[in-house]
Backbone bond lengths (Angstrom), bond angles and torsions (degrees), N, CA, C in turn:
res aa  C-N    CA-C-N  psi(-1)  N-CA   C-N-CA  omega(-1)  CA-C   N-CA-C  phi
1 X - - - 1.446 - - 1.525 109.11 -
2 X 1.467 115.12 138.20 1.201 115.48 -170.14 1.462 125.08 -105.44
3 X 1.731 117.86 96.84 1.689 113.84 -169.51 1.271 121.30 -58.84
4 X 1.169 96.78 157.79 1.956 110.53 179.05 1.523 117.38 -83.81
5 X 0.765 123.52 150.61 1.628 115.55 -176.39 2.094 81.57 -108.88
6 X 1.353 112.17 136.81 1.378 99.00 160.24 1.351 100.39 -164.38
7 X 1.444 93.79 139.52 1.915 120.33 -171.16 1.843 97.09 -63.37
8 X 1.606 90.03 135.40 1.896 75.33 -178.02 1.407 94.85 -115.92
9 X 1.788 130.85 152.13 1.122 111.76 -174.91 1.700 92.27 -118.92
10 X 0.932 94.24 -178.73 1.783 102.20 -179.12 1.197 117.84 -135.88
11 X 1.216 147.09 134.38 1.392 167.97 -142.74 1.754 89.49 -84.44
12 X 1.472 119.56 126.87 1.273 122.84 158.07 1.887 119.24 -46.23
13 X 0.901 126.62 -25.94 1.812 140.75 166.07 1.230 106.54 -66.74
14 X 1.457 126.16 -44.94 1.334 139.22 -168.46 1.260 130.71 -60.47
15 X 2.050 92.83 -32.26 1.516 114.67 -178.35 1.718 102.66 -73.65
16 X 1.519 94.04 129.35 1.839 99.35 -177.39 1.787 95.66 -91.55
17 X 1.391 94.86 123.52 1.395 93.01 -158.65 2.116 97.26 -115.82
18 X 1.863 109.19 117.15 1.518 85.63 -176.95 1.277 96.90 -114.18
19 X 1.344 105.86 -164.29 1.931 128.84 -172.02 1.395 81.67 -90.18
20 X 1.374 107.74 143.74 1.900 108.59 138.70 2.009 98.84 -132.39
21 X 0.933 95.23 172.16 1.119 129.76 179.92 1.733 116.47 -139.16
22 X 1.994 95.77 124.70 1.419 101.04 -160.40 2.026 77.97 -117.85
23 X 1.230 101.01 164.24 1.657 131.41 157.41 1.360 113.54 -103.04
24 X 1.421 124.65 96.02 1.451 112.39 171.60 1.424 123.15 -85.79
25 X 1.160 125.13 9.69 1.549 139.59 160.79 1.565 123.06 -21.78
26 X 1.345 117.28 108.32 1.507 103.91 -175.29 1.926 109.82 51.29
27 X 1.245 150.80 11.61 1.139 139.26 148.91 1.740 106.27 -62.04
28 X 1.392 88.84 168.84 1.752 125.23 -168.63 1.929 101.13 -92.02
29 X 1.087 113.94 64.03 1.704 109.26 -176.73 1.666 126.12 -16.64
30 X 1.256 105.96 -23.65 1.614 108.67 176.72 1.741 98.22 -76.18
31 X 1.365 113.11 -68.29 1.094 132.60 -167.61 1.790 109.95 -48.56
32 X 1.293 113.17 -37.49 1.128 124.79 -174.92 1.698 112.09 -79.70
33 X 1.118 111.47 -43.58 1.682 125.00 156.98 1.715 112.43 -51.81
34 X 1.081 114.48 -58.21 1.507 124.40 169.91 1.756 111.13 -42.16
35 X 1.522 102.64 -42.56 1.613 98.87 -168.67 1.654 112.76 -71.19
36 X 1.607 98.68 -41.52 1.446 131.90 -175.49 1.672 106.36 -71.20
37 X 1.089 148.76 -61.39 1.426 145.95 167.96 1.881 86.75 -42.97
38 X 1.582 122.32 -96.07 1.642 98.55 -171.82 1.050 105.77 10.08
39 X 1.843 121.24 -111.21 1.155 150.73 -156.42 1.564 113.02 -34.47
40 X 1.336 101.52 -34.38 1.283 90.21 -161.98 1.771 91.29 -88.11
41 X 1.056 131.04 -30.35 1.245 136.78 177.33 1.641 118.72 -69.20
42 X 1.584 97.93 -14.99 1.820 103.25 178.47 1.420 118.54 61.47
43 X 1.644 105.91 46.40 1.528 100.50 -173.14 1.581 95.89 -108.95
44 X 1.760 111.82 28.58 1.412 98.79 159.61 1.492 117.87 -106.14
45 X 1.667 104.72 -4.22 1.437 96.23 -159.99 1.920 105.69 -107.37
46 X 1.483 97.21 149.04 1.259 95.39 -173.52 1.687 150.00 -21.63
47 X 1.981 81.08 -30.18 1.465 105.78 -152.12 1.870 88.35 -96.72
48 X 1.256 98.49 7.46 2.038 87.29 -175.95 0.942 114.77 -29.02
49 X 1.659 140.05 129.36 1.897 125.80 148.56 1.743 89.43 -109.37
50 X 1.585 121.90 135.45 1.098 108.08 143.41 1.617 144.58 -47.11
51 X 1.029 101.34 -31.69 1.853 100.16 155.12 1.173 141.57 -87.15
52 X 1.242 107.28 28.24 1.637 115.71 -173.76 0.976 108.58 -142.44
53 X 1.361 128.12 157.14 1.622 139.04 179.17 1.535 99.80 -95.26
54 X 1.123 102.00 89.23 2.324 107.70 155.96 1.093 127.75 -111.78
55 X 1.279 133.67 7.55 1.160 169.30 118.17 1.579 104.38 16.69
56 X 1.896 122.58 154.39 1.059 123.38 -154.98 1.493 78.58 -118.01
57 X 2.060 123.82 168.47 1.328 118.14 154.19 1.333 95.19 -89.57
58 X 1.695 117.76 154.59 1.117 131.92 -168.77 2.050 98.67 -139.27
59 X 1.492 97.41 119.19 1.643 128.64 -174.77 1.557 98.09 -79.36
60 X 1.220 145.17 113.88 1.390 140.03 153.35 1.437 106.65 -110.72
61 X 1.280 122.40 100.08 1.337 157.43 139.15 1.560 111.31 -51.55
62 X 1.497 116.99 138.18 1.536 144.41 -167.41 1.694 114.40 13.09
63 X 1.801 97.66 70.49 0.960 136.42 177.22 1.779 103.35 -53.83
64 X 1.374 103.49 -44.01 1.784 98.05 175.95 1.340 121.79 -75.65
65 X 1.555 113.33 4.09 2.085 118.29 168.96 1.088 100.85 -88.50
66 X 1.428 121.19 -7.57 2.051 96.15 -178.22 1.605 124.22 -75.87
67 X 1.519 105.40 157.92 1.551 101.56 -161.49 1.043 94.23 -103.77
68 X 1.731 114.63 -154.90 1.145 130.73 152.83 1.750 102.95 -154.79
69 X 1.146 106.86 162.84 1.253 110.85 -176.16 1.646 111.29 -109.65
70 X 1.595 115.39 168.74 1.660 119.28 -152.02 1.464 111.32 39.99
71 X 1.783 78.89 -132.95 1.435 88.10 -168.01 1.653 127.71 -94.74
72 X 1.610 98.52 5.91 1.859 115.27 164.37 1.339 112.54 -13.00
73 X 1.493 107.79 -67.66 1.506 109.80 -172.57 1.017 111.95 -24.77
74 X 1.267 110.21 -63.90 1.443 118.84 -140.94 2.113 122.10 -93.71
75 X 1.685 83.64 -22.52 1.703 111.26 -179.06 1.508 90.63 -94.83
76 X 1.146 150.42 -75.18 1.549 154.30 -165.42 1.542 106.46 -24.38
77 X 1.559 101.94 122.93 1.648 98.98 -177.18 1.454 93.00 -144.69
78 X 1.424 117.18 138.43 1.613 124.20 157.97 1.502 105.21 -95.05
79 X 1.327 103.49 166.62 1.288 128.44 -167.86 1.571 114.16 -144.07
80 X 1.384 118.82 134.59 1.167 115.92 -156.92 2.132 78.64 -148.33
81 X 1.374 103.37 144.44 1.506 130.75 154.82 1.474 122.88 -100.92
82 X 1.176 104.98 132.66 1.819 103.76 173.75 1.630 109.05 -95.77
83 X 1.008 122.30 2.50 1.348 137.44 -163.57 1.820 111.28 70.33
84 X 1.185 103.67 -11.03 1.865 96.79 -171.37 1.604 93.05 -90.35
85 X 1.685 103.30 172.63 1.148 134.76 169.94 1.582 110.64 -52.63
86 X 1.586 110.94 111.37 1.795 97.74 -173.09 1.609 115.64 80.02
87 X 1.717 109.79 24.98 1.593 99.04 -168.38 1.210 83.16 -115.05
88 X 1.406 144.22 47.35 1.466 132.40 148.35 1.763 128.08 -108.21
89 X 1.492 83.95 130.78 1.381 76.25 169.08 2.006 114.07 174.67
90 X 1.325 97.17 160.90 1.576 130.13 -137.55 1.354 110.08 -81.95
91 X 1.233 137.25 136.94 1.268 119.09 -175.32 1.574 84.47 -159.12
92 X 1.673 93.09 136.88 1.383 124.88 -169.15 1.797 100.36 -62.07
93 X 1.418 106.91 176.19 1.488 114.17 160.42 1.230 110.41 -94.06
94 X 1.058 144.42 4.52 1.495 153.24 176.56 1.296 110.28 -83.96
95 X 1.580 85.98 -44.60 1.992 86.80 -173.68 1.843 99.24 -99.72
96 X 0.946 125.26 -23.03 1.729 118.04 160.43 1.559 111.82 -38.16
97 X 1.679 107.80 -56.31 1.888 108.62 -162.05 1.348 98.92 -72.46
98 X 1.442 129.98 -20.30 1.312 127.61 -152.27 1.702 98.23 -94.50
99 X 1.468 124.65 -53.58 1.549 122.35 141.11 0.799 130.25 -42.74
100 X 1.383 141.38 -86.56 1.409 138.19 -177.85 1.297 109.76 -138.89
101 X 1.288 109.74 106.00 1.485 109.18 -174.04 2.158 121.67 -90.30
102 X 1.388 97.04 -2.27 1.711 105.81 147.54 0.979 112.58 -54.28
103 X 1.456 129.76 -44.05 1.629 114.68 178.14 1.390 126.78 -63.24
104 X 1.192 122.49 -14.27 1.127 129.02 176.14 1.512 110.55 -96.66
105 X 0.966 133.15 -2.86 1.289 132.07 163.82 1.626 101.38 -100.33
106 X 1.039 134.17 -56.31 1.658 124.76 -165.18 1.501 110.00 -55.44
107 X 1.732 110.91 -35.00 1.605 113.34 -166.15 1.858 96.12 -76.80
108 X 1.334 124.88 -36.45 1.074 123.24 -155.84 1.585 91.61 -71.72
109 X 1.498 131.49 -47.92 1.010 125.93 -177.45 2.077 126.23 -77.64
110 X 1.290 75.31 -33.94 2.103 92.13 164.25 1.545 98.73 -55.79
111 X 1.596 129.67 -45.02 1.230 115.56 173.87 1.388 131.89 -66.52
112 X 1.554 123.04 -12.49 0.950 130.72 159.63 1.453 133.12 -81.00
113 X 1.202 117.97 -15.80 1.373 127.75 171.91 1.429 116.01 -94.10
114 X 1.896 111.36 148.22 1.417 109.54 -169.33 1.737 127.88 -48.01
115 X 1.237 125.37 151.44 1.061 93.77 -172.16 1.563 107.19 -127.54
116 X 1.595 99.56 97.83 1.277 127.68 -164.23 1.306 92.60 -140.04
117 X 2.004 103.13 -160.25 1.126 137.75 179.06 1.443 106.76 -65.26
118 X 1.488 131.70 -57.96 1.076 144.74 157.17 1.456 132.04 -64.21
119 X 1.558 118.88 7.77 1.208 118.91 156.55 1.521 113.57 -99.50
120 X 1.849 110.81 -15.06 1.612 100.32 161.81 1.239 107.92 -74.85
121 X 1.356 129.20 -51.48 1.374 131.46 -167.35 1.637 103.29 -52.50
122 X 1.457 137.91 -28.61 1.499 146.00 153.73 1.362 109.00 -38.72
123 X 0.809 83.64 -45.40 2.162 91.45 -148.84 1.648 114.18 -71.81
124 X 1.650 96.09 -28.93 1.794 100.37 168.91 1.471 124.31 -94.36
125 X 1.669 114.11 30.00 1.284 139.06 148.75 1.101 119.21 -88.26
126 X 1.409 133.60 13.39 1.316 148.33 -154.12 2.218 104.35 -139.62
127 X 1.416 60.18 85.53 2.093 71.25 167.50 1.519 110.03 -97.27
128 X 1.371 119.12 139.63 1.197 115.80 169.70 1.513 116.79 -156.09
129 X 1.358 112.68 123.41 1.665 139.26 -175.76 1.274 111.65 -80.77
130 X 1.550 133.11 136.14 1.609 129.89 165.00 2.116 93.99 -75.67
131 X 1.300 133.30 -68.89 1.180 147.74 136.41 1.264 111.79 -2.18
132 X 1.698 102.17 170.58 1.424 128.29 -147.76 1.818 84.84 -106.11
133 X 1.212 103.94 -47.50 1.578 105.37 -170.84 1.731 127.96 -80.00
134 X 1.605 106.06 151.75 1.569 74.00 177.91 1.487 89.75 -153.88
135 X 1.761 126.18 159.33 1.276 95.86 -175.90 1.493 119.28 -115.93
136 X 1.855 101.42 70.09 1.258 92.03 174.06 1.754 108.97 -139.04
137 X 1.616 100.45 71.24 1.255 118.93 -154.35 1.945 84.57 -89.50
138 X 1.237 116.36 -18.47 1.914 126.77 -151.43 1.989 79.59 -72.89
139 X 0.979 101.22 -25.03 1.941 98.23 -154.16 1.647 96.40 -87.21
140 X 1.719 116.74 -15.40 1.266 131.13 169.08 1.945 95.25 60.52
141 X 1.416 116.73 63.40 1.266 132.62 171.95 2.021 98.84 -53.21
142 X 1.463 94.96 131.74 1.347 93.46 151.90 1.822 137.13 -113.18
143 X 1.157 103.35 150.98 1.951 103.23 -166.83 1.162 113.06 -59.09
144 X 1.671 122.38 113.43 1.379 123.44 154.84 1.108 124.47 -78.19
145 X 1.239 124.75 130.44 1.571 117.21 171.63 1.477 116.98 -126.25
146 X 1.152 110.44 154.54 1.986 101.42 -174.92 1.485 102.92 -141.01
């Protein structure tokens, strides 16, 4: 008798969706974005569909310890437009962590996720703390570590 191969999809409700909680302490910011897009995208769990959000929320805690390796530090520049004539301009990774160093974690991982309809709907599964504290202890996040 000859089996069927058949794609199974799963009901957006269906997806068991948990908290984690990451430590970005001394991590590698690429590497750490890399782990965090996965998760948040659910490309570990059985039920993956690429078109659907099954995806975990993902906690990034002491957002101002992340590194980078060589010479990143110091070469790494974002870029931002104001839309006007002359509204560009560059700002180091030095001076990102020292302002707000969430930005440097959300873009690194926003770049990893699709970039569609469903890579915004991704991306606001993505909490992220400079600090130790955060306040989404109610959802009882559990510790990822890699």
């Amino acid at each position: 008798m000859k089996q069927e191969r058949i794609t199974r999809f799963i009901k957006p409700e269906d997806a068991n969706q948990k908290w984690y909680v990451i430590d970005a302490k001394d991590k590698v910011l690429g590497r750490l974005a890399a782990k965090v897009a996965h998760v948040i995208r659910g490309k570990e769990k059985p039920v993956f569909t690429p078109n659907m959000d099954a995806g975990d929320f993902v906690v990034v805690i002491n957002a101002d310890k992340v590194r980078m390796t060589g010479k990143r530090e110091i070469q790494k520049t974002y870029f931002t437009h104001s839309t006007y004539p002359g509204g560009g301009r560059f700002r180091s990774f030095a001076e990102v962590m020292e302002k707000k160093p969430e930005f440097a974690v959300e873009t690194a991982v926003r770049g990893m996720l699709p970039k569609t309809k469903l890579g915004k709907q991704l991306i606001k599964k993505l909490k992220v703390y400079a600090g130790e504290s955060h306040p989404h202890s109610a959802q009882k996040p559990e510790v990822l570590s890699f």
